[in-house]
N, C-alpha and C positions, 0 to 999 in steps of 0.2 A: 373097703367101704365106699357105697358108692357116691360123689359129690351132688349138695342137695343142688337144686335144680337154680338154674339163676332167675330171679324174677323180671319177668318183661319191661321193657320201658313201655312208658307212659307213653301212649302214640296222641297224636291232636289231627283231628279232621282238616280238610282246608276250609280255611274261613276262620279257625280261631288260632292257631298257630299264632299269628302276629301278633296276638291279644297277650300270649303267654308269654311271645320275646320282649316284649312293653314290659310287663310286671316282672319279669326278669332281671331286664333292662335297670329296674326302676328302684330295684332292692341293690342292684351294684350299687347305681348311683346316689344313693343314699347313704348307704356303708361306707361305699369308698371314694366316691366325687366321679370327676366328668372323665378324667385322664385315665381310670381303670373302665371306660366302657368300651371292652373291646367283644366281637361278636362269637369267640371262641368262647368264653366263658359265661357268657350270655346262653350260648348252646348248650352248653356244660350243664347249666340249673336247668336247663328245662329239659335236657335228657333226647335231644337232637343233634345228629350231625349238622356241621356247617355249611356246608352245602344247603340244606334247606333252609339255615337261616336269611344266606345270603342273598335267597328264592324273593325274600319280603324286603332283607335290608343289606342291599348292594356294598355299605361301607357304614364306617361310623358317625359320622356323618350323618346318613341315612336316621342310625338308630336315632339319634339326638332329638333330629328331627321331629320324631316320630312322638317322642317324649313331649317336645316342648308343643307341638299340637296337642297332645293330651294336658296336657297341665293347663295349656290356653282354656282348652273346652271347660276342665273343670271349676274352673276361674272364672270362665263367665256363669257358669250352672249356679256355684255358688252365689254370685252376685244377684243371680234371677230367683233364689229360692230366700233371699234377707229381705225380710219383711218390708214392707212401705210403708211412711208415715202420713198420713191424712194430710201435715201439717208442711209437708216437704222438707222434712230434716232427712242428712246422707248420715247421719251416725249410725242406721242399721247398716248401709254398704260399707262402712268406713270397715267396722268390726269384722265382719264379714273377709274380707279382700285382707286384712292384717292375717286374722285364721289362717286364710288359707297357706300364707308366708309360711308363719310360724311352724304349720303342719307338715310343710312339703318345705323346708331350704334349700337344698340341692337341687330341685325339679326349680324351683322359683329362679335361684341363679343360673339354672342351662337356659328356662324361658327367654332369657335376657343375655344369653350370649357366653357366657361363661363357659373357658373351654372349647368353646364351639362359635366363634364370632360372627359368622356368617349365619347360622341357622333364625337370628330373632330378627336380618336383616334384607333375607330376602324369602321369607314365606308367607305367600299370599294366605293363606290358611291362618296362621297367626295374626295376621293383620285385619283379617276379617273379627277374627275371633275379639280382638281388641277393640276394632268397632262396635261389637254388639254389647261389648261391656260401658264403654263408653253409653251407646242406646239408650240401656238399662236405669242409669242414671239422666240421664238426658229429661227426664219430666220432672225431676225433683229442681233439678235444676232453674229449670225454665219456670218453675213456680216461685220462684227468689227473686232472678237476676234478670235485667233488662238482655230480649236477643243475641242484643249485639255482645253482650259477657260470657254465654254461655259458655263456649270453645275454650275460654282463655279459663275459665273456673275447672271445666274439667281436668284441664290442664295441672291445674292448680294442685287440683287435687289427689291427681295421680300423683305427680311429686310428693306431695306430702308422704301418702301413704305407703308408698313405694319405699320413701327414703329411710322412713321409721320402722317398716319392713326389716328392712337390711339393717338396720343399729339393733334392733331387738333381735335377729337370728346370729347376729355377730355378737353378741352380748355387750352390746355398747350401752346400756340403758343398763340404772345401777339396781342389782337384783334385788334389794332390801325393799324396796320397791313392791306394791301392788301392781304387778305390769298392766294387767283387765282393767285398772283404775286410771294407770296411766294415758292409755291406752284410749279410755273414753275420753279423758279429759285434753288432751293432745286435739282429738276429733270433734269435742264440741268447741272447743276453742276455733279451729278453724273455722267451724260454720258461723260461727259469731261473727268473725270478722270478711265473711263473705256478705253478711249483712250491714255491717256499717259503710254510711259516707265517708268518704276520706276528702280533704280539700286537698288539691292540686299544690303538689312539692313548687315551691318558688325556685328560682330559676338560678338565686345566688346561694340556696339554701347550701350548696357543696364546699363554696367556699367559704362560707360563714364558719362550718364545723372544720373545716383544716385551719383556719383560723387560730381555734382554740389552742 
């Protein structure tokens, strides 16, 4: 009897090849985290020898790389498509940039070095990509806060949502919880208080409270 025929691998033109060892890439890293991206099984899903892989991505390294400038891009896309508010409230970006945590963890913690230290800390590509997210926000900003605060608010701000990011993908945030309620409420809280005067902490205020 004769064996039926084996069916062809999937060949990829050049120019999209990279595209498929990305989303290859991308379903490891999500399954299995940063330590199983290696480029043999990467090849493997997409049904290429390695050698071709290596044509695009030299090392692992490379791949990560490759990664956390995707994930930058779609970090700032998303930032660029959350609505603006007339009145210059960041509670549309705030939501915005949480999603995208929530949706991508693993792509969110490589962005940021995880597994891969080097990669969030010397890619000019990511750095740009974080400026325009920064940009994006930049007019809401500047419609609130005097100049000279801006820098130090956005600052601010990424912390925030950064930090609440990671407590929410790590389930640190108690799930009985409306987390989309929490979530806004965390964010409008902040803005609140990027609007208020605060009077100037006194100078013995530190010893006063060891004091107690």
């Amino acid at each position: 009897m004769a064996r039926p025929a084996k069916k062809p691998r999937k060949t990829y033109h050049h120019g999209d090849l990279r595209n498929a060892l990305l989303t290859a890439a991308r379903e490891v890293l999500e399954e299995r985290g940063p330590s199983f991206l290696g480029l043999r099984e990467i090849s493997r899903r997409v049904g290429v020898s390695a050698p071709s892989a290596y044509h695009h991505f030299p090392s692992r390294d490379a791949i990560a790389l490759g990664l956390a400038e995707q994930g930058a891009a779609e970090l700032a896309a998303c930032l660029a498509a959350a609505p603006a508010n007339p009145n210059g409230s960041l509670l549309s970006y705030g939501e915005a940039y949480i999603a995208f945590v929530r949706a991508n963890p693993a792509l969110y913690r490589l962005m940021f070095g995880e597994g891969f230290p080097e990669v969030s800390q010397h890619s000019n590509a990511i750095r740009a990509l974080r400026a325009r997210s920064y940009e994006i926000m930049k007019a809401s900003l500047e419609a609130r806060l005097p100049a000279t605060d801006v820098r130090i608010a956005g600052l601010f701000l990424w912390a925030l949502v950064h930090g609440l990011g990671l407590l929410l993908i790590d389930r640190q945030v108690v799930r009985d919880d409306d987390l989309n309620e929490v979530i806004r409420r965390v964010l409008t809280l902040a803005g609140t208080g990027l609007l208020q005067d605060r009077a100037p902490v006194p100078r013995d205020a530190g010893a006063s409270i060891e004091a107690r």
